[in-house]
C-alpha positions as CSV (number, residue, x, y, z in Angstrom):
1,X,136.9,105.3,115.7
2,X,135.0,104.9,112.1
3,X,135.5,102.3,110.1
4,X,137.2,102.6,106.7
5,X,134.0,102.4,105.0
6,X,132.2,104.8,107.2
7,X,135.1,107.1,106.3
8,X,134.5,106.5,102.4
9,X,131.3,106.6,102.6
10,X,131.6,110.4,104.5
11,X,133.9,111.5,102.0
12,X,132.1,110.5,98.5
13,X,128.4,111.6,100.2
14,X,130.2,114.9,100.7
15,X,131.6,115.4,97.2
16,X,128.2,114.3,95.4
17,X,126.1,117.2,98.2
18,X,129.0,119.5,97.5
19,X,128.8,119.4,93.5
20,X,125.2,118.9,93.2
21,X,123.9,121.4,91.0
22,X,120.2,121.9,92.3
23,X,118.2,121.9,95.6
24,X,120.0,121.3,99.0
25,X,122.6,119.7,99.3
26,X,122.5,116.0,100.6
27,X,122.3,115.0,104.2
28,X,125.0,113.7,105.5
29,X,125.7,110.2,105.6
30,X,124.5,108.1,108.8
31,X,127.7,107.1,110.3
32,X,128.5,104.6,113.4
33,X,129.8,106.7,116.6
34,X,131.6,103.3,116.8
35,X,131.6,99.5,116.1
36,X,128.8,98.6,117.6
37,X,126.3,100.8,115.6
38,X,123.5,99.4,115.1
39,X,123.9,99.7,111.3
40,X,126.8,97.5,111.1
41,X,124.3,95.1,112.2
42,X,123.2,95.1,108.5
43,X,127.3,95.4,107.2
44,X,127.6,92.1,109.0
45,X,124.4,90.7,107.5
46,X,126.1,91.4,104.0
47,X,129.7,90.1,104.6
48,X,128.5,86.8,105.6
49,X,126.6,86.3,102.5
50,X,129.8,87.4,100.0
51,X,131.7,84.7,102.1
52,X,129.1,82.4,101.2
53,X,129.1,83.3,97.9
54,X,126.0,84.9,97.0
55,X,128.3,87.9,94.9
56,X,131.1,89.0,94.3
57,X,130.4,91.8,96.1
58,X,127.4,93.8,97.5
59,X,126.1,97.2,98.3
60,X,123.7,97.8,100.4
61,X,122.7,101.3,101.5
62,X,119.9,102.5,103.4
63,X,118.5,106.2,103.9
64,X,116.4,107.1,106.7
65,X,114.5,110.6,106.4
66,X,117.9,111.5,103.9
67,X,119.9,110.4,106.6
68,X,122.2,107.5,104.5
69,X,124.2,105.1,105.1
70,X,126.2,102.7,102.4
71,X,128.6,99.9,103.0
72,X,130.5,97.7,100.3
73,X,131.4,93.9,100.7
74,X,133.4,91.7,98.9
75,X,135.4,92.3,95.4
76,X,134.4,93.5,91.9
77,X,135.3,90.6,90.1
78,X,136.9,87.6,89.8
79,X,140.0,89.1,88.8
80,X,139.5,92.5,90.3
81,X,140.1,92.8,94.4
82,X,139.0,96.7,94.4
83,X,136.4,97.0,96.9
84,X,132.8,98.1,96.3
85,X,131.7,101.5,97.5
86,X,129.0,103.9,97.2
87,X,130.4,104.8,93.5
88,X,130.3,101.3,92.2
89,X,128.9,101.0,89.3
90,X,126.3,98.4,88.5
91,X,123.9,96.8,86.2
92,X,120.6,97.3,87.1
93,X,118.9,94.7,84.8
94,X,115.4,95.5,85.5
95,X,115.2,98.3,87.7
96,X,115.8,100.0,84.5
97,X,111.6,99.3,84.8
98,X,111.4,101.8,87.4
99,X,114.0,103.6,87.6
100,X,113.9,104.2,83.8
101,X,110.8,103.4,81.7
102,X,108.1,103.8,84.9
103,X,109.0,107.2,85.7
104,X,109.1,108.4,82.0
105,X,105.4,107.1,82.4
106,X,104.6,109.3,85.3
107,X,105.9,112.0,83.4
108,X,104.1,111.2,80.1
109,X,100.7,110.4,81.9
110,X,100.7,113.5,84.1
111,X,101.5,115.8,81.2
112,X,98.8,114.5,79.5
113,X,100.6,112.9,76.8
114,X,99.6,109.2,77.7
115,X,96.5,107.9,79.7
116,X,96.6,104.9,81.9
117,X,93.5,103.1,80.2
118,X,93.3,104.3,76.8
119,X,94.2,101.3,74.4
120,X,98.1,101.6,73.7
121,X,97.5,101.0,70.1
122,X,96.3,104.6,70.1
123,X,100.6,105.7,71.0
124,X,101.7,102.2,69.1
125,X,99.9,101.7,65.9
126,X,102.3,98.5,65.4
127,X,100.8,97.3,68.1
128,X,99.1,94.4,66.5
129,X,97.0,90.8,66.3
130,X,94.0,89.2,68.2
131,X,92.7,90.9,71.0
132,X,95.0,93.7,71.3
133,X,92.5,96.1,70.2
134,X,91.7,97.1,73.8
135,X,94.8,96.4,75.9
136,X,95.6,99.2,77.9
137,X,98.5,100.9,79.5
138,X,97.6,100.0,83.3
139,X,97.7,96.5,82.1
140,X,100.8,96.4,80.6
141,X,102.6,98.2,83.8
142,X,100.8,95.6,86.2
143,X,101.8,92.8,83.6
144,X,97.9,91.7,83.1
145,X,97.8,92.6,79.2
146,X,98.2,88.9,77.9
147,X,101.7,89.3,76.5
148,X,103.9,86.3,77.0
149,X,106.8,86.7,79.1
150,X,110.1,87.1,77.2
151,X,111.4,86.3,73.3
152,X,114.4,85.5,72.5
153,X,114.8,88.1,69.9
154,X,118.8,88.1,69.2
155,X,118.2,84.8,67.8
156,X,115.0,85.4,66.0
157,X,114.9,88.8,64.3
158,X,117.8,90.5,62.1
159,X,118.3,93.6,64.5
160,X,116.5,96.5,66.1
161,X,114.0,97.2,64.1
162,X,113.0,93.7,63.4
163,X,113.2,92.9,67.0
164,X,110.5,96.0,67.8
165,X,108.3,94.3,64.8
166,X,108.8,90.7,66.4
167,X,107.7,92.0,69.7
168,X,104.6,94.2,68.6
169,X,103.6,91.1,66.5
170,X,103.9,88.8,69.2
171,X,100.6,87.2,69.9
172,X,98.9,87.0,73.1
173,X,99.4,83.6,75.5
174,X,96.1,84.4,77.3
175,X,93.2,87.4,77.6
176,X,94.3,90.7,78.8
177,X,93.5,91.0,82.4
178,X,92.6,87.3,83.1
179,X,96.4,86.8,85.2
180,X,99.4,88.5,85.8
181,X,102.5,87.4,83.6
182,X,105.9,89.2,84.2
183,X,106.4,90.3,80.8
184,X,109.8,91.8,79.1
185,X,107.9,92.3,76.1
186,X,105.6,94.5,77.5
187,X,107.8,96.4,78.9
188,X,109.6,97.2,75.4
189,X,105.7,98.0,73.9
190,X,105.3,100.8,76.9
191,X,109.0,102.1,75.4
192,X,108.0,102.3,72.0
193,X,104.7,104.4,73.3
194,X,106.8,106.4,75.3
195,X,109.2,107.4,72.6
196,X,106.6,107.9,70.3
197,X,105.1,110.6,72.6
198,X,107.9,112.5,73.3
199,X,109.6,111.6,70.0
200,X,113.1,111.0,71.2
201,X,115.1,107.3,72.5
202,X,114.3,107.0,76.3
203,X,118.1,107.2,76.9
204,X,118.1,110.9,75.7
205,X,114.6,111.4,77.6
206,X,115.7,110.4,80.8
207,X,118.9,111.9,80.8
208,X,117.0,115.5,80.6
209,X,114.6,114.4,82.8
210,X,116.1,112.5,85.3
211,X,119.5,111.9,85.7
212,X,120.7,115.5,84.5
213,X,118.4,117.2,86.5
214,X,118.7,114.7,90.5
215,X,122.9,114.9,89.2
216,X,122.7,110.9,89.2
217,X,126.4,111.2,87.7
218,X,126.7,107.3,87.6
219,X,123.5,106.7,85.7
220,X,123.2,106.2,82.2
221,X,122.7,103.6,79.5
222,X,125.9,102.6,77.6
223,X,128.7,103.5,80.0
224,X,131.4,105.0,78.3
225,X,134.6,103.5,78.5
226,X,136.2,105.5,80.6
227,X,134.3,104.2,83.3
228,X,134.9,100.8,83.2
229,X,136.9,100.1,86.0
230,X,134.3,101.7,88.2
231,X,131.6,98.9,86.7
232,X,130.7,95.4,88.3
233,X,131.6,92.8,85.6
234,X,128.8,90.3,85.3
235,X,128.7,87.0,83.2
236,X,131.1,85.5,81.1
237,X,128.6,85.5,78.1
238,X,128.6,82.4,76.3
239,X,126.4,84.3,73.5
240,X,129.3,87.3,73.0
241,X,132.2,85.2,73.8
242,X,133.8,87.3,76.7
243,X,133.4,88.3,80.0
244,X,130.5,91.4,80.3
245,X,131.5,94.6,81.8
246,X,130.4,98.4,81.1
247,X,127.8,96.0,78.3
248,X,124.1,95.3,79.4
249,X,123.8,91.6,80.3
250,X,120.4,91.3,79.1
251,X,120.7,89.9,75.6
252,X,117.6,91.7,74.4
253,X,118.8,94.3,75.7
254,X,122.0,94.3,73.9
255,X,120.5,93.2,70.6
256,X,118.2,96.5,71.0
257,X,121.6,98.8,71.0
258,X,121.9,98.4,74.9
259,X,119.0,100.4,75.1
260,X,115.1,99.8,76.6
261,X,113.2,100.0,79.1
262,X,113.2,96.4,80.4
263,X,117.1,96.7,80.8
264,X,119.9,98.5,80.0
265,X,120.5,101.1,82.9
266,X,123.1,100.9,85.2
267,X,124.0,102.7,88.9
268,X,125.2,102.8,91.6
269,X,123.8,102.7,95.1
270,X,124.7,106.5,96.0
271,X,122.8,107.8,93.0
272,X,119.9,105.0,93.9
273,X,119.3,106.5,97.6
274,X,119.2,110.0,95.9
275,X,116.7,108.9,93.3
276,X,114.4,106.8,95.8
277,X,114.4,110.4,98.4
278,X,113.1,111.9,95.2
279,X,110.6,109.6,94.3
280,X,109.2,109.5,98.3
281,X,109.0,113.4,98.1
282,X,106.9,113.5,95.0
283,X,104.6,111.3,96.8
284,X,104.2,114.2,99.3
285,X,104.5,117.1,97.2
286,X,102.4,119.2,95.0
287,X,100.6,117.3,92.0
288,X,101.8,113.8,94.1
289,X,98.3,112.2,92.8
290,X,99.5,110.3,89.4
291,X,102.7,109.0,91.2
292,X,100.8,107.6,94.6
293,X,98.6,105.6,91.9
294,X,102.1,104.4,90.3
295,X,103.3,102.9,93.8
296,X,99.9,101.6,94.8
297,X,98.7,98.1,94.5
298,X,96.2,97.9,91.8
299,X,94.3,95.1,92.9
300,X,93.9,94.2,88.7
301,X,94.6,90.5,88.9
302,X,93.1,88.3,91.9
303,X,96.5,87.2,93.6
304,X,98.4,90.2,92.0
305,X,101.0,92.1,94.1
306,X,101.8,94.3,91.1
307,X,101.5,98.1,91.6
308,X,101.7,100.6,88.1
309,X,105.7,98.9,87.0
310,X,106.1,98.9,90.5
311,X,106.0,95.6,92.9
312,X,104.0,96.1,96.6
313,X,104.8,93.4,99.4
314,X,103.8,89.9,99.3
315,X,104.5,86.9,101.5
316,X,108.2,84.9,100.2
317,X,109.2,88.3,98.4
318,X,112.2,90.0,98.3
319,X,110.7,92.7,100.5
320,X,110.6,90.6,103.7
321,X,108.1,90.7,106.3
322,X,108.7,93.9,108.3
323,X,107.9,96.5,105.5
324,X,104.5,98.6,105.9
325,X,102.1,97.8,103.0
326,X,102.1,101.2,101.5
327,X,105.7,99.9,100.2
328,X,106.7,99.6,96.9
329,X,109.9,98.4,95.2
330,X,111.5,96.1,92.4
331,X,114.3,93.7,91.3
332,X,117.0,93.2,88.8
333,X,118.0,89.6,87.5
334,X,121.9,90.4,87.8
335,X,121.2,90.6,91.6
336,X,120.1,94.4,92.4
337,X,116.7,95.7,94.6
338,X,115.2,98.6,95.4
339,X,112.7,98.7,98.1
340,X,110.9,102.3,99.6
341,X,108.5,102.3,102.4
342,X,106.8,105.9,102.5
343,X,105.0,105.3,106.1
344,X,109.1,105.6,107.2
345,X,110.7,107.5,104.4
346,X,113.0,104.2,104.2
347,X,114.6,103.7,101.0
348,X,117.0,100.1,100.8
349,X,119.2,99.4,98.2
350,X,120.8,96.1,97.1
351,X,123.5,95.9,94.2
352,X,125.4,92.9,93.7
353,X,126.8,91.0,90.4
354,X,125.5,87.7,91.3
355,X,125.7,86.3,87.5
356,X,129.5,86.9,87.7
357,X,131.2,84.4,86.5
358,X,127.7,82.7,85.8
359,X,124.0,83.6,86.1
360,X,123.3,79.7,87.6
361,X,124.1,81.3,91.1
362,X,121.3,81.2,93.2
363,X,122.5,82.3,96.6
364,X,121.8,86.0,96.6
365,X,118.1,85.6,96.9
366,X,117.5,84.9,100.3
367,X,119.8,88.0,101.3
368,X,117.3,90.8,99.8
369,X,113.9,89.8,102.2
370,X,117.4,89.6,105.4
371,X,118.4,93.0,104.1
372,X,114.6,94.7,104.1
373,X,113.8,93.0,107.2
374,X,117.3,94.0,108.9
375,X,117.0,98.0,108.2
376,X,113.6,97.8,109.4
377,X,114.2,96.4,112.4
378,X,117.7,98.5,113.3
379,X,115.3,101.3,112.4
380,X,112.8,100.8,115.0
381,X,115.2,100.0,117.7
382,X,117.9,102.8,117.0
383,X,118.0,106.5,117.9
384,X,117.2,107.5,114.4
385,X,113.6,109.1,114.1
């Protein structure tokens, strides 16, 4: 007999295949012939860490070859009981890099309208100090350009536009390509080269290019309201006063209108497995050359696991031990993952509000290597192939 959540999950993959406006429709959704599926073998994995309080609650979804399968754990919120499910809204944090800002990039660069190692002062003229003259693009998307990690601009700069001119006069903390430096505020110099390009906010830009056109109906930047009960609250903000939910947690973010490309997004797991089978077939497909060299280690920095925005495998990551090299994938600080392992056309997804009530919850990391490593290995000994 299926499981309520096997039973949701059938229903909602259904609706999204039966509504969506292009292509074919979805697979169906793997679902358990009974309670010993091997995939509850990962639903298990999850409960346990909600009861030990590493979220509120957690998503995790899995499609094999298009074949899916999502299960939701736990409770929104503190003071919400509704169960997460495959429509659950969620914050990305940054997976907005990827999902967002890194394939407006692919776009840009295969259209010729940006080029991987020409200096970005050529898109970003206010791109400026000592030894910028030459930093490029590739360096900025593996994080080897020299920019310092993170600002805090809502309390230095008087809004948006003096936030951008804080950030593009930021000075460097070391020499481009001499380390690799996870950096926010590189992230926001590859938006403002992006924009510039295509001379339009990379909310607009990716809702024509992305989300409109793979109908990722739960993906946007600034949720409206009416879909707030639908959305994962996450902290209780000492900064705005009040507990976040349907509002980016990022404070940068926020203080840039709720709108970049280090931040911002939000999701939810269904429209994640759709967008991670699109990104795998593009790797396959006609023209696949600029986005293989995205989702490839660039070898840039000596110690580097950084691929073009995108993160490879490395040992203690949140990728685990058991996915193939050629893998590729990323995290958000409010407790989300994405993880795609072409060699299997495996793509895993994690969403969880661990910052809700506070960010100073660390429990949720050690689930995301459990959760790669899991899939991979009910994979390999199930009847899926």
């Amino acid at each position: 007999m299926k499981s309520p959540a096997a039973i949701l999950t059938a229903v909602f993959l259904a609706g999204c295949a039966a509504r969506a406006p292009l292509a074919e429709p979805s697979p169906p959704p793997l679902v358990c012939p009974s309670s010993h599926c091997a995939w509850t073998g990962l639903a298990d994995l999850v409960d346990s860490a909600v009861a030990a309080g590493a979220a509120p609650g957690v998503v995790v979804a899995v499609s094999v070859r298009g074949v899916r399968y999502i299960h939701g754990s736990g409770r929104l919120g503190l003071e919400d009981a509704t169960v997460p499910d495959p429509g659950t809204i969620y914050d990305l944090a940054s997976l907005t890099k990827v999902v967002a800002l890194t394939t407006g990039l692919i776009f840009a660069v295969e259209e010729g309208r940006l080029s991987l190692d020409a200096p970005i002062r050529q898109y970003l003229p206010a791109f400026q100090g000592p030894g910028k003259d030459a930093i490029t693009l590739r360096q900025l998307l593996t994080h080897s350009s020299g920019l310092p990690a993170h600002r805090r601009l809502w309390e230095q700069s008087p809004g948006r536009e003096g936030a951008l001119a804080l950030v593009n006069a930021t000075p460097l903390d070391t020499i481009p390509g001499a380390r690799m430096v996870y950096s926010d505020l590189g992230a926001m110099v590859m938006t403002e080269a992006l924009e510039s390009v295509y001379g339009t906010r990379i909310d607009t830009l990716m809702r024509a290019r992305l989300f409109l056109p793979l109908d990722l109906r739960s993906t946007t930047y600034l949720p409206p309201a009416e879909w707030r009960n639908r959305i994962a609250p996450t902290e209780r903000d000492p900064w705005r006063g009040r507990v976040l939910r349907g509002e980016v947690h990022d404070e940068n973010a926020s203080w840039l209108g709720g709108v970049s490309g280090h931040a911002g997004l939000f999701s939810s797991a269904a429209d994640l497995l759709r967008f991670g089978e699109w990104v795998l077939a593009r790797r396959k497909g006609p023209g696949s050359a600029v986005t293989r060299e995205f989702t490839r280690r660039q070898n840039v920095v000596a110690g580097s696991s950084r691929a073009l925005g995108w993160d490879t495998p490395s040992p203690n990551s949140s990728a685990g031990t058991r996915l193939s090299p050629e893998s590729f994938g990323h995290t958000g600080f409010t407790g989300t993952s994405i993880w795609m392992d072409p060699s299997r056309e495996l793509v895993v997804v994690l969403l969880s509000n661990r910052v809700h009530p506070s960010r100073d919850n660390p429990r949720l990391g050690p689930l995301r290597p459990l959760v790669a490593d899991r899939a991979v290995e009910i994979l390999l000994g199930s009847v899926v192939h």
